[in-house]
VEXTORKE-976436 format. One record per residue (C-alpha): chain; x, y, z. Coordinates in nm, 2 decimals. Layout:
atom ch=A | u=X | v=Y | w=Z
...
***
This chain:
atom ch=A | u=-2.31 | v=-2.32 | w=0.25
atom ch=A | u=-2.06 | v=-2.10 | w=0.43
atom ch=A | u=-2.06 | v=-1.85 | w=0.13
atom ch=A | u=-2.35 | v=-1.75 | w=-0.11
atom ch=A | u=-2.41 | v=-1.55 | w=-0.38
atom ch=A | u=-2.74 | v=-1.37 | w=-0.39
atom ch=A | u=-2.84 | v=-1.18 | w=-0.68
atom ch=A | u=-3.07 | v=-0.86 | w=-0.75
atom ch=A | u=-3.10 | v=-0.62 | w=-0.99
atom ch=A | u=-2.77 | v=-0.61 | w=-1.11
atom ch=A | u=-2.59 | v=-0.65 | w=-0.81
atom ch=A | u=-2.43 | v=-0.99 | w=-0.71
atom ch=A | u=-2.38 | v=-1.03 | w=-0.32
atom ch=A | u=-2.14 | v=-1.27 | w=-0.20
atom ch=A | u=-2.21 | v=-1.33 | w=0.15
atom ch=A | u=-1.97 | v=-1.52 | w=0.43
atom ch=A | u=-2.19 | v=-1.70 | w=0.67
atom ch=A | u=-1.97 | v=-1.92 | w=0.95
atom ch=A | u=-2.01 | v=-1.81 | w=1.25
atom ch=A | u=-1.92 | v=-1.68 | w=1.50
atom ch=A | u=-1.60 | v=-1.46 | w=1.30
atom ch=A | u=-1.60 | v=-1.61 | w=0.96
atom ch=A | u=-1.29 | v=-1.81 | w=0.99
atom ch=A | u=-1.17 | v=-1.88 | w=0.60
atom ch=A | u=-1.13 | v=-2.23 | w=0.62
atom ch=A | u=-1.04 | v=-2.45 | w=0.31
atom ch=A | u=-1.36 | v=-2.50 | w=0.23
atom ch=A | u=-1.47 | v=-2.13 | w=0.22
atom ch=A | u=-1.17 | v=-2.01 | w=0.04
atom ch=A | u=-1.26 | v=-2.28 | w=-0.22
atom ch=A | u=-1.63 | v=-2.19 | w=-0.21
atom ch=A | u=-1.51 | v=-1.81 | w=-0.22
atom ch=A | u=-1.35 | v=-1.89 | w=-0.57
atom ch=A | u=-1.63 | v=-2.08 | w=-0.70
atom ch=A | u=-1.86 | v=-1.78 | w=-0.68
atom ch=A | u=-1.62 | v=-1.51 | w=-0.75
atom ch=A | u=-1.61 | v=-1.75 | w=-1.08
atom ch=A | u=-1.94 | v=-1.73 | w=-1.14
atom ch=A | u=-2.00 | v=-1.40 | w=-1.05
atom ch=A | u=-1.73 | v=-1.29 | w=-1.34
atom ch=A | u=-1.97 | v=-1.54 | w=-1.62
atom ch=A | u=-2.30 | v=-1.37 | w=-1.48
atom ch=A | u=-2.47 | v=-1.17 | w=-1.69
atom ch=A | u=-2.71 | v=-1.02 | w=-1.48
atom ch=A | u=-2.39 | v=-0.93 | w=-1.22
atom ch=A | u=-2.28 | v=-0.62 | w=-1.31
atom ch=A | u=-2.17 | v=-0.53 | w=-1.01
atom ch=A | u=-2.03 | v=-0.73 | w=-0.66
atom ch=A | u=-2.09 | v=-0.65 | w=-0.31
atom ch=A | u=-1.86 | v=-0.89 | w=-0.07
atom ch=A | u=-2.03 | v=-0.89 | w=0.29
atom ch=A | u=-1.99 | v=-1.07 | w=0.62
atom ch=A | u=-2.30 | v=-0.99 | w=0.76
atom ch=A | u=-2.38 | v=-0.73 | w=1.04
atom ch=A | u=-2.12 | v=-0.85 | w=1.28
atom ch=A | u=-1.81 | v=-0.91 | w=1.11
atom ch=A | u=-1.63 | v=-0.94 | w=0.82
atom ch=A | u=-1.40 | v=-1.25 | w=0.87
atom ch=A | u=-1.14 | v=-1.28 | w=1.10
atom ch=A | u=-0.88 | v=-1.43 | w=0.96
atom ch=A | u=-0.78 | v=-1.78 | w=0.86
atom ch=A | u=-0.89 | v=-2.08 | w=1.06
atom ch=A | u=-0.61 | v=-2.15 | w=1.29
atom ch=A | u=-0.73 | v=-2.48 | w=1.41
atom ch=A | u=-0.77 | v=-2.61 | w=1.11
atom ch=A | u=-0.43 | v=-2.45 | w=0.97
atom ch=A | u=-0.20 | v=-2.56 | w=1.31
atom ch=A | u=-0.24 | v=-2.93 | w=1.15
atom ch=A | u=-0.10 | v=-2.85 | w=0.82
atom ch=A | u=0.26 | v=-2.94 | w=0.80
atom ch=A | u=0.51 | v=-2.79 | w=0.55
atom ch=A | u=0.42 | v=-3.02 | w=0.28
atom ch=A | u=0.03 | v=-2.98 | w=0.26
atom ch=A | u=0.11 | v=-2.56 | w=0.33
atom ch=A | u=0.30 | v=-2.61 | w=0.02
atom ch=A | u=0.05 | v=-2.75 | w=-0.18
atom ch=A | u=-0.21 | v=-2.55 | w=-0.04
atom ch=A | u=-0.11 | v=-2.18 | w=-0.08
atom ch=A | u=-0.11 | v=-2.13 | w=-0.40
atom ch=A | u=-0.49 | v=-2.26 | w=-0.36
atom ch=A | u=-0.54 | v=-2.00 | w=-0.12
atom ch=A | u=-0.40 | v=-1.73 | w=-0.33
atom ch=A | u=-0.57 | v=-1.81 | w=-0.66
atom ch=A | u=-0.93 | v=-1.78 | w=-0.42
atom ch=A | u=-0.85 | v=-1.46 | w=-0.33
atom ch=A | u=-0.70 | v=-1.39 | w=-0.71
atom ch=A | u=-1.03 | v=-1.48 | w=-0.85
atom ch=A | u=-1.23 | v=-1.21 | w=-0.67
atom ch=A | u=-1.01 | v=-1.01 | w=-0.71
atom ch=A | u=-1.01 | v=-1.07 | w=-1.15
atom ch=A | u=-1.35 | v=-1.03 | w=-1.13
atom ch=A | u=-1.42 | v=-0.80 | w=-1.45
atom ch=A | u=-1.68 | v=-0.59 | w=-1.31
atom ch=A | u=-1.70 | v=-0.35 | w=-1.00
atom ch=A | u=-1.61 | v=-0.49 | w=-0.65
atom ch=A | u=-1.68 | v=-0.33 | w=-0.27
atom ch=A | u=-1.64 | v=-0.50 | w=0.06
atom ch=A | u=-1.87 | v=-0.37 | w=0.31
atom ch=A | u=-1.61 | v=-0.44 | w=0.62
atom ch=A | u=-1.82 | v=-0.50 | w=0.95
atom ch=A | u=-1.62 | v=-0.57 | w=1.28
atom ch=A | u=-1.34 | v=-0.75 | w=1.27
atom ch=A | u=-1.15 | v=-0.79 | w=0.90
atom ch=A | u=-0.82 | v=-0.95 | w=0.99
atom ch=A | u=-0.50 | v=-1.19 | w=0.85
atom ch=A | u=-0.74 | v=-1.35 | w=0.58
atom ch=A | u=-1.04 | v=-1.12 | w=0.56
atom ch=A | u=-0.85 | v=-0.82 | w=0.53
atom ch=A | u=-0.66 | v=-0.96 | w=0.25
atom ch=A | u=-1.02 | v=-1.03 | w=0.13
atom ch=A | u=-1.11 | v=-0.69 | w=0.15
atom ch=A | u=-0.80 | v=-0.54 | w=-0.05
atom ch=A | u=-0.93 | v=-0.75 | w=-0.31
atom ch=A | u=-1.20 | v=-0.54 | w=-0.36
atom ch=A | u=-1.21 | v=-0.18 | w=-0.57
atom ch=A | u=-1.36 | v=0.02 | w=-0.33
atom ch=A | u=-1.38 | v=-0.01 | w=0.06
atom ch=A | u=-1.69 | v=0.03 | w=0.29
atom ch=A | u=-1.59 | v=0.02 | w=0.68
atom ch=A | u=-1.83 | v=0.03 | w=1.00
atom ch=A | u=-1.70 | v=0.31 | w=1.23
atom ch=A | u=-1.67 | v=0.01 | w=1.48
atom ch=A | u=-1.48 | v=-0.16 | w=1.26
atom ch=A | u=-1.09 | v=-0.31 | w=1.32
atom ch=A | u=-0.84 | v=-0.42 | w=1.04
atom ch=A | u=-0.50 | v=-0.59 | w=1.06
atom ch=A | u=-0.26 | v=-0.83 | w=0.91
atom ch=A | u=-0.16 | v=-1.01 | w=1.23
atom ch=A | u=0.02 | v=-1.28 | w=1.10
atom ch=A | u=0.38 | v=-1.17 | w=1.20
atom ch=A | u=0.24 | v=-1.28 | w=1.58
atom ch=A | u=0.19 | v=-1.63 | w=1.47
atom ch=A | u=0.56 | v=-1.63 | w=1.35
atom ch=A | u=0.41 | v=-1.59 | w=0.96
atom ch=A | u=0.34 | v=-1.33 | w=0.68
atom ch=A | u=0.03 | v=-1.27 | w=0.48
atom ch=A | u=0.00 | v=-1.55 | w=0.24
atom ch=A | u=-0.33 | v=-1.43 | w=0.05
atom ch=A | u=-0.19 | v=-1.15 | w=-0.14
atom ch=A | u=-0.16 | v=-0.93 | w=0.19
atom ch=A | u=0.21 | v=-0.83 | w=0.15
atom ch=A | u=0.13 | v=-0.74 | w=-0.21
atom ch=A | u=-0.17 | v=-0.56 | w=-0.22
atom ch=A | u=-0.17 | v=-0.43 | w=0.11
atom ch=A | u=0.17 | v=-0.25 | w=-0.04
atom ch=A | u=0.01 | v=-0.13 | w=-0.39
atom ch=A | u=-0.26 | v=0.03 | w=-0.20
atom ch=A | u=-0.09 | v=0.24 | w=0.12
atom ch=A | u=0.22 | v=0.22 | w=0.05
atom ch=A | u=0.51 | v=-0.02 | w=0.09
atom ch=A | u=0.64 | v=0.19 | w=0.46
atom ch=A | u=0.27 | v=0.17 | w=0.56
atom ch=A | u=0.22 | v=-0.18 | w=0.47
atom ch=A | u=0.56 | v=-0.29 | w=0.68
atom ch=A | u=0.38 | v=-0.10 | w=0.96
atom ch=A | u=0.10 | v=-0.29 | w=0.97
atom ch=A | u=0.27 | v=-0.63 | w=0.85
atom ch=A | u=0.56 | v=-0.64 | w=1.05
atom ch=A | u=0.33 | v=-0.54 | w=1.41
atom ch=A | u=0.09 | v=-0.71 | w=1.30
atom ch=A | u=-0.11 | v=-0.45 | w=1.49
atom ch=A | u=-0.49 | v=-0.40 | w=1.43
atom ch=A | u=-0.63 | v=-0.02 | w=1.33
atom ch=A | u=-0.96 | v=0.11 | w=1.38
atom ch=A | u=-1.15 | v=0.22 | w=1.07
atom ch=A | u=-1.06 | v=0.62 | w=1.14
atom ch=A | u=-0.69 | v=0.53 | w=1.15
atom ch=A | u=-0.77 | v=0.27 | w=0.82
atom ch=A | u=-0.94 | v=0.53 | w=0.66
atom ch=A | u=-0.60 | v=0.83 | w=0.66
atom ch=A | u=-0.40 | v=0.51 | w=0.54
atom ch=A | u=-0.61 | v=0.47 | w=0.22
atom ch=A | u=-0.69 | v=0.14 | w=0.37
atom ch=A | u=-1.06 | v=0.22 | w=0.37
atom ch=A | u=-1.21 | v=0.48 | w=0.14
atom ch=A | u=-1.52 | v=0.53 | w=0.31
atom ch=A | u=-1.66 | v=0.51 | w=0.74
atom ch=A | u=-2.03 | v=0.53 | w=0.83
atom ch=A | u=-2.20 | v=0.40 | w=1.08
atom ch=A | u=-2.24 | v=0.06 | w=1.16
atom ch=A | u=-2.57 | v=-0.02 | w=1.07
atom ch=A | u=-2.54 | v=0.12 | w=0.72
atom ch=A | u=-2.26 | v=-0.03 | w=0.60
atom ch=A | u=-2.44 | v=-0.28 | w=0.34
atom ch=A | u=-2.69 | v=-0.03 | w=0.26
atom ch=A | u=-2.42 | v=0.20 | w=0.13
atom ch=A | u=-2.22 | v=-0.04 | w=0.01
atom ch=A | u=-2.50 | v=-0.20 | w=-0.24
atom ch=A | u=-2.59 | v=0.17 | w=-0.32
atom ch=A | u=-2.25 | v=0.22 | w=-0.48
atom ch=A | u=-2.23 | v=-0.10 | w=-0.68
atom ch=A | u=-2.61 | v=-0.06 | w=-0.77
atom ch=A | u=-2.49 | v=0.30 | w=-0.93
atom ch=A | u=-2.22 | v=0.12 | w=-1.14
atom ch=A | u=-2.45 | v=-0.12 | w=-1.21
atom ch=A | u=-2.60 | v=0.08 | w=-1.41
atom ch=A | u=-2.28 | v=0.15 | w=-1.62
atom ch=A | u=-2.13 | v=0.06 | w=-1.92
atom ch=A | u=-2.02 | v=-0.26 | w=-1.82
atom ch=A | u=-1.75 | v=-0.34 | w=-2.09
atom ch=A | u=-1.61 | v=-0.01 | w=-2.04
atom ch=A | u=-1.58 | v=-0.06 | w=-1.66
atom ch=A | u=-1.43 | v=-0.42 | w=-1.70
atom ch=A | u=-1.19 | v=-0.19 | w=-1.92
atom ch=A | u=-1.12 | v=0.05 | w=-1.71
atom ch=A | u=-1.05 | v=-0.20 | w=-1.41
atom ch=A | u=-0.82 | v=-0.41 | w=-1.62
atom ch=A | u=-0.60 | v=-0.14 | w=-1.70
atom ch=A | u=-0.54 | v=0.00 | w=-1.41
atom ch=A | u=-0.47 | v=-0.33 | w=-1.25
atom ch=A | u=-0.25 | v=-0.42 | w=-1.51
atom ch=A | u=-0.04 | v=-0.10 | w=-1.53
atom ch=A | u=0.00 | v=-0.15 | w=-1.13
atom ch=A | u=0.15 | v=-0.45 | w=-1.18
atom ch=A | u=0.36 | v=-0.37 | w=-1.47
atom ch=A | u=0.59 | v=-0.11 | w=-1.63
atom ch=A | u=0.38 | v=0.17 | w=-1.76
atom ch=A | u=0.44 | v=0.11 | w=-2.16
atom ch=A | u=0.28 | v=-0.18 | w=-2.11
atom ch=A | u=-0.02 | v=-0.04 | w=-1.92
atom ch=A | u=-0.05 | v=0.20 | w=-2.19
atom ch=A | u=0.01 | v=-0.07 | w=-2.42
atom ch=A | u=-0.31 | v=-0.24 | w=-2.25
atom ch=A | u=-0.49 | v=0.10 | w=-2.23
atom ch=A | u=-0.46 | v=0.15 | w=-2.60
atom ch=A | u=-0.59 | v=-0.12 | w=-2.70
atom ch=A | u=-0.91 | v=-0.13 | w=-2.48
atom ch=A | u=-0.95 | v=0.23 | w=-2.56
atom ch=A | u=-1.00 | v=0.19 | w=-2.98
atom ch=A | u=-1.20 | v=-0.17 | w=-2.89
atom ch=A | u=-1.47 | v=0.03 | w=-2.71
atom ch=A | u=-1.56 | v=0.21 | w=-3.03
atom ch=A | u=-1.67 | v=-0.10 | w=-3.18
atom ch=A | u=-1.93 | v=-0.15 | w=-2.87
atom ch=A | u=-2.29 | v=-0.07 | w=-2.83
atom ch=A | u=-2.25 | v=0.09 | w=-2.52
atom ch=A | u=-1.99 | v=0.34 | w=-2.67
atom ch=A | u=-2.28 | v=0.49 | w=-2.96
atom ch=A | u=-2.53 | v=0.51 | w=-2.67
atom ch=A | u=-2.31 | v=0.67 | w=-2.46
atom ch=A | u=-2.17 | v=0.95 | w=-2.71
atom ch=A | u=-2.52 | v=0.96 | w=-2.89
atom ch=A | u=-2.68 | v=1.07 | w=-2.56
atom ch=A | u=-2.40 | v=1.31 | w=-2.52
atom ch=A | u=-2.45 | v=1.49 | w=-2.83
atom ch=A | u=-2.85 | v=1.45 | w=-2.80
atom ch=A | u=-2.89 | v=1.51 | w=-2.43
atom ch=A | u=-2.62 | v=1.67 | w=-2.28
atom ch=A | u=-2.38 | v=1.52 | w=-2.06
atom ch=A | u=-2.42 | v=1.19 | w=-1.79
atom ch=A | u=-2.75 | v=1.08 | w=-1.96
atom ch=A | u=-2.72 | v=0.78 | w=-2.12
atom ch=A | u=-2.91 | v=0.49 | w=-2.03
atom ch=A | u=-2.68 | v=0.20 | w=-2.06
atom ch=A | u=-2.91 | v=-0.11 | w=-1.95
***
């Protein structure tokens, strides 16, 4: 399998494995949704890590495999890309990509799907597509804007230049650089942390701010509303404000 989803003690790890740079080839993007899928029905994933192993991320689409698609087959095709990288990044619980190497065209789109960003100090990101005469077509031109900025994002899209993880990191494309080899290790650490969370509460919390991003702000409060008075009726709500009253503060045991 090109992509697998390994699971321990909370935290769900969906690992790209096709060397040598991870090309996201139609089978991986449809492999990538499968598990994204599965991670979101998984009870015992509470939190994600998405990882390309020690050496890189993935860089970018396959473009041998893409140069044979006409206009027709791109047609029916992108919205299948799209919804791959969609389902990561619906998945209802917290997501980080641990970004080693290269994370370009495709795989940095993959890594914007993610809540929080984990970057090598080596590391290089970029949406080069603009030198292959195209744009993003994974949710770069969309995401990549919500996140830096729309003048940042033209920057990047329309130079299609690469930036190394210091330079990603004073964009807000990253939110985090450490060295190399620790990238995983810190990574997991912060999804094991949320693991440990309420985890209807953080779907909540991720849902609205999503949505209010992509909509007007009555309806984000709309959606905020309602998640806030349905968490009363939870069991992780009584623990939390029991321990609170009990123990003080940050105590509660939610697992």
């Amino acid at each position: 399998m090109t992509v697998t989803l390994e699971v321990a003690e909370g935290v769900g790890t969906i690992l790209l494995d096709r060397p040598p740079m991870n090309a996201l080839d139609v089978a991986t993007q449809d492999r990538l949704k499968e598990l994204a899928e599965e991670a979101t029905r998984r009870e015992d994933v509470r939190a994600v890590v998405i990882y390309g192993g020690e050496k890189v991320f993935a860089a970018g689409a396959d473009i041998k495999e893409m140069q044979n698609m006409d206009h027709t087959a791109m047609v029916l095709r992108a919205r299948a890309l799209q919804d791959s990288f969609t389902a990561v990044a619906r998945i209802p619980k917290p997501v980080v990509a641990a970004v080693t190497g290269y994370a370009l065209g495709g795989g940095c789109e993959l890594a914007l799907c993610a809540d929080f960003r984990i970057a090598a100090d080596n590391a290089k990101l970029g949406q080069p597509e603009i030198l292959l005469g195209l744009i993003p077509g994974a949710g770069g031109t969309q995401r990549l804007a919500r996140l830096v900025g729309p003048s940042k994002a033209k920057d990047l899209i329309f130079t299609g230049r690469m930036v190394k993880a210091d330079e990603a990191e004073k964009l807000g494309l990253v939110d985090r650089v450490v060295p190399a080899a620790d990238v995983y290790a810190e990574a997991r650490a912060w999804a094991a942390k949320l693991a440990q969370g309420p985890a209807i509460a953080l779907r909540a919390a991720k849902e609205s701010i999503d949505t209010g991003l992509e909509t007007d702000i009555d309806t984000g409060l709309a959606v905020e509303r309602n998640w806030f008075a349905g968490l009363f009726a939870t069991a992780d709500r009584e623990i939390g404000m029991r321990s609170f009253v009990e123990e003080g503060p940050g105590k509660a045991k939610f697992l």
